[in-house]
C-alpha positions as a Markdown table, in Angstrom:
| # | Residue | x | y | z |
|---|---|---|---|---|
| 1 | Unk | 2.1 | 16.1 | 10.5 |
| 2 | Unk | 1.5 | 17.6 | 7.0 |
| 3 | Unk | -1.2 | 14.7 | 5.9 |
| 4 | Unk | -4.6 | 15.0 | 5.0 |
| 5 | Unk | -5.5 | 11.1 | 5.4 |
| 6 | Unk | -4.9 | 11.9 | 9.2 |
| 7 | Unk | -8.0 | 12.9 | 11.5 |
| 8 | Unk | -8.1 | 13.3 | 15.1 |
| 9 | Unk | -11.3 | 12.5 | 17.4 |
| 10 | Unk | -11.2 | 13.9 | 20.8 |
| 11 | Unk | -13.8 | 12.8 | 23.9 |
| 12 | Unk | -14.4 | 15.6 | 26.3 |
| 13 | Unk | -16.2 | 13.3 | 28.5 |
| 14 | Unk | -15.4 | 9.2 | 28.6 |
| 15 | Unk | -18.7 | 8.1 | 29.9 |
| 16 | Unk | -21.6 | 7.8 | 28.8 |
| 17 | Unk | -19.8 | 7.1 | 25.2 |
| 18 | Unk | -21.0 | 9.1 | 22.4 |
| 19 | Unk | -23.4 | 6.7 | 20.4 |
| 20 | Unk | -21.8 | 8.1 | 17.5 |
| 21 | Unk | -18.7 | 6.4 | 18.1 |
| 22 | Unk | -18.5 | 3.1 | 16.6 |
| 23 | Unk | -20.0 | 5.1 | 13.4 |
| 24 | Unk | -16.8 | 7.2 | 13.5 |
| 25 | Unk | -14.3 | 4.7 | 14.2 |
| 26 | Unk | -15.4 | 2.7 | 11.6 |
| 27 | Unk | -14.8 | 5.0 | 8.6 |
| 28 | Unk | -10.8 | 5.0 | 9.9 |
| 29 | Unk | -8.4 | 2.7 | 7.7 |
| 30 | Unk | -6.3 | 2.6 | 11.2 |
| 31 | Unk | -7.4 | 3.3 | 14.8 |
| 32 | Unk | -5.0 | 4.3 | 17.2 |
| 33 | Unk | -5.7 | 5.2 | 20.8 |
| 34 | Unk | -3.8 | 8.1 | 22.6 |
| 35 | Unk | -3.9 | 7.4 | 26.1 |
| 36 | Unk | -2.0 | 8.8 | 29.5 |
| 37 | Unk | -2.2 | 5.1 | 31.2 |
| 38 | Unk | -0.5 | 2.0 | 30.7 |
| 39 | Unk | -3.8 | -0.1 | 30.9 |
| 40 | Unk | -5.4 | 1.8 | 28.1 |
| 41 | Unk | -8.8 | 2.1 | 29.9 |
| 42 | Unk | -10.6 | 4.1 | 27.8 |
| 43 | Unk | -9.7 | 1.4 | 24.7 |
| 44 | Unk | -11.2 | -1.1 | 26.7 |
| 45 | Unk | -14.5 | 0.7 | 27.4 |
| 46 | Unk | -14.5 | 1.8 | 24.0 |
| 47 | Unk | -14.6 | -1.9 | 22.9 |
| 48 | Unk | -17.1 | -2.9 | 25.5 |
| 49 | Unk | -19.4 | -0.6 | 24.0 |
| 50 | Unk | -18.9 | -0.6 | 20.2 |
| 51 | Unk | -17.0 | -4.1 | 19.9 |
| 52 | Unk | -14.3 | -2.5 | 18.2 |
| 53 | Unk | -10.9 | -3.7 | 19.7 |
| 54 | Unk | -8.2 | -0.5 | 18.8 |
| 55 | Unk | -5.2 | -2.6 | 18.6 |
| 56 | Unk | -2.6 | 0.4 | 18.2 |
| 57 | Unk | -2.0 | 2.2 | 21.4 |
| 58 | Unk | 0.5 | 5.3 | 22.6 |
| 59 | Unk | 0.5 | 4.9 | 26.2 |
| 60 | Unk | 2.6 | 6.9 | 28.6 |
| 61 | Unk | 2.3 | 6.4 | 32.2 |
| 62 | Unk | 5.2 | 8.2 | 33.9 |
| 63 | Unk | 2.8 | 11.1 | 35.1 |
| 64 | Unk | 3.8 | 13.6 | 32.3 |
| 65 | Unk | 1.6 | 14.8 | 29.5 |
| 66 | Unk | 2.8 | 13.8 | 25.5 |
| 67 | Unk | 4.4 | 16.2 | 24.0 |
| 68 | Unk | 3.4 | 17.1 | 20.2 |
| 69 | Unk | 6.8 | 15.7 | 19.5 |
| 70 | Unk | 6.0 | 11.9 | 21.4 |
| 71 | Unk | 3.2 | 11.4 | 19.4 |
| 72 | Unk | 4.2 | 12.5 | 16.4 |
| 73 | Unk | 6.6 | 10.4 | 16.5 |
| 74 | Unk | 5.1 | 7.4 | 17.7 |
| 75 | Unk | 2.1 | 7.8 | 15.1 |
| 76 | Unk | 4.7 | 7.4 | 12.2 |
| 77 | Unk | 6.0 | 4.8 | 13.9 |
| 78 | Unk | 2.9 | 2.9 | 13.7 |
| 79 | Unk | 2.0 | 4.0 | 10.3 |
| 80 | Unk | 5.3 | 3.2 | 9.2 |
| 81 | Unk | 5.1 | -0.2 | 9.7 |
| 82 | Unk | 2.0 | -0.5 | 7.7 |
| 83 | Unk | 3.4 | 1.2 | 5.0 |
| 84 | Unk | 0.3 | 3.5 | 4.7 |
């Protein structure tokens, strides 16, 4: 996307949670969640375990993967509206 203020955490595994999370999430101006299921799932064990409630979520749940384009797209979307 061409910005440094942008960082990206990825989980290999969803369970146990790193104990590091929280930690990390809270450094972030803005959380959002990146998810292939229109429940967001992982967001809500996320929040059971640290607290933290990520209100921005991408979710797609037609069965295909995002494409770089989809979230790109739907990042400045959210960021947009924030005027960050």
């Amino acid at each position: 996307m061409g910005r440094e203020d942008i960082s990206f955490l990825h989980f290999k595994q969803v369970y146990p949670l790193y104990e590091g999370t929280r930690d990390y999430l809270q450094k972030a101006q803005k959380n959002i969640i990146i998810e292939n299921n229109a429940t967001s799932q992982f967001g809500k064990l996320i929040k059971l375990y640290t607290g933290m409630d990520i209100e921005a979520k991408i979710l797609k749940y037609n069965g295909l993967a995002f494409s770089v384009e989809e979230v790109a797209a739907e990042i400045k979307k959210i960021l947009g509206k924030e005027k960050v």
